[in-house]
C-alpha positions in Angstrom: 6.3 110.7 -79.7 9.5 113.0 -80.3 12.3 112.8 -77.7 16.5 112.8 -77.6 17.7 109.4 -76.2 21.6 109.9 -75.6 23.5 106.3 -74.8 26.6 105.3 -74.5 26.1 103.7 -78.4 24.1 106.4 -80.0 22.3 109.7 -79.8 19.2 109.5 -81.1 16.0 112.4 -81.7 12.7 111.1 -82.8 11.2 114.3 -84.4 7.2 114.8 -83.7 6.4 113.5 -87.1 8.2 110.3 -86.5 11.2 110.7 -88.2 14.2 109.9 -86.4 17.8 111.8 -86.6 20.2 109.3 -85.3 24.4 109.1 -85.0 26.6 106.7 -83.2 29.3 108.2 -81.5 31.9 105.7 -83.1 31.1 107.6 -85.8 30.4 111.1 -84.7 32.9 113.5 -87.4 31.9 117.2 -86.2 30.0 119.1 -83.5 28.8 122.4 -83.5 26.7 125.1 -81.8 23.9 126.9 -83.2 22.5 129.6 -81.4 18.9 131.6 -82.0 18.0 135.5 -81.5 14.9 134.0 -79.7 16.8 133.6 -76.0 17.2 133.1 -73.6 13.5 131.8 -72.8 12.8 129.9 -75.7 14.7 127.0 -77.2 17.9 128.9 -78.7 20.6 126.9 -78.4 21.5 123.2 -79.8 24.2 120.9 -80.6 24.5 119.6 -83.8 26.7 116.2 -84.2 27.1 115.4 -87.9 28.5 111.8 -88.4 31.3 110.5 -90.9 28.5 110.2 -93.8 27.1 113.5 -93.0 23.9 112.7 -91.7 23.4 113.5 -87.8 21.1 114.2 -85.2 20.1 118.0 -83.3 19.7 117.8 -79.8 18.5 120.7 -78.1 20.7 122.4 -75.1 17.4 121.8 -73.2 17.4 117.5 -73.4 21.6 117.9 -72.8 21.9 116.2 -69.4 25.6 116.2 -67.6 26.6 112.8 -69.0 26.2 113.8 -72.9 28.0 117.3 -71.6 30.5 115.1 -70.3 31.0 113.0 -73.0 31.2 116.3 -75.7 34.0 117.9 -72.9 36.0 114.1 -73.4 36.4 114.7 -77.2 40.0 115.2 -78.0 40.6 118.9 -78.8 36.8 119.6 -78.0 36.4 123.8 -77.8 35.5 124.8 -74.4 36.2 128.3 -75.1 33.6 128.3 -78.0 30.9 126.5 -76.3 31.3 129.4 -73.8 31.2 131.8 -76.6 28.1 130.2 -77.8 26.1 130.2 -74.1 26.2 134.4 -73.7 25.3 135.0 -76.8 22.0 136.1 -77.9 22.6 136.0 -82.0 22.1 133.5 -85.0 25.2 132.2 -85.3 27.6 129.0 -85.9 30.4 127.3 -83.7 32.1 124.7 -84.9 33.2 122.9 -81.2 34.7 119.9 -82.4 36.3 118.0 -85.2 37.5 114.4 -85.9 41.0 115.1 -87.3 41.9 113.5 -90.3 43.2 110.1 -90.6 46.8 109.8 -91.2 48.0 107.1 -93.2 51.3 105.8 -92.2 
């Protein structure tokens, strides 16, 4: 069964040949946009979060209910202006939304 499960822990996107994409959001490092010629009907749009080791999890704009909206908008320095960049257009293209900044050390 493939599916996006999106938690308070995790986000998590069981693929239809059972392999499962998976990052927690303790860990989450980078979010971007990718966006697909094929809109606006078909599936063209999805975030991609890419955790600390780089693996991460695709969830397409289509399973992103308000709350997992909500909690991409609370991410310090998340890119509103991008993400809006990213929803008109119609192109294969990249947007890098959000980054973890770096750890400082004191």
């Amino acid at each position: 069964m493939s599916g996006v499960e999106i938690n308070d822990t995790f986000v998590r996107r069981t693929l239809a040949d059972g392999r499962v994409e998976e990052v927690a959001w303790t860990e989450l490092a980078e979010v971007r946009i990718i966006t697909a010629a094929d809109g606006p009907f078909a599936g063209d749009v999805f975030f991609v979060l890419i955790g600390a080791t780089g693996k991460g999890c695709v969830v397409p704009y289509s399973a992103a209910d308000t709350a997992f909206l909500a909690k991409l908008q609370s991410l310090p320095g998340f890119d509103e202006a991008k993400v809006g960049e990213a929803m008109v257009g119609s192109a294969d293209r990249h947007f890098r939304v959000w980054q973890r900044p770096p750890h400082r050390a004191n």
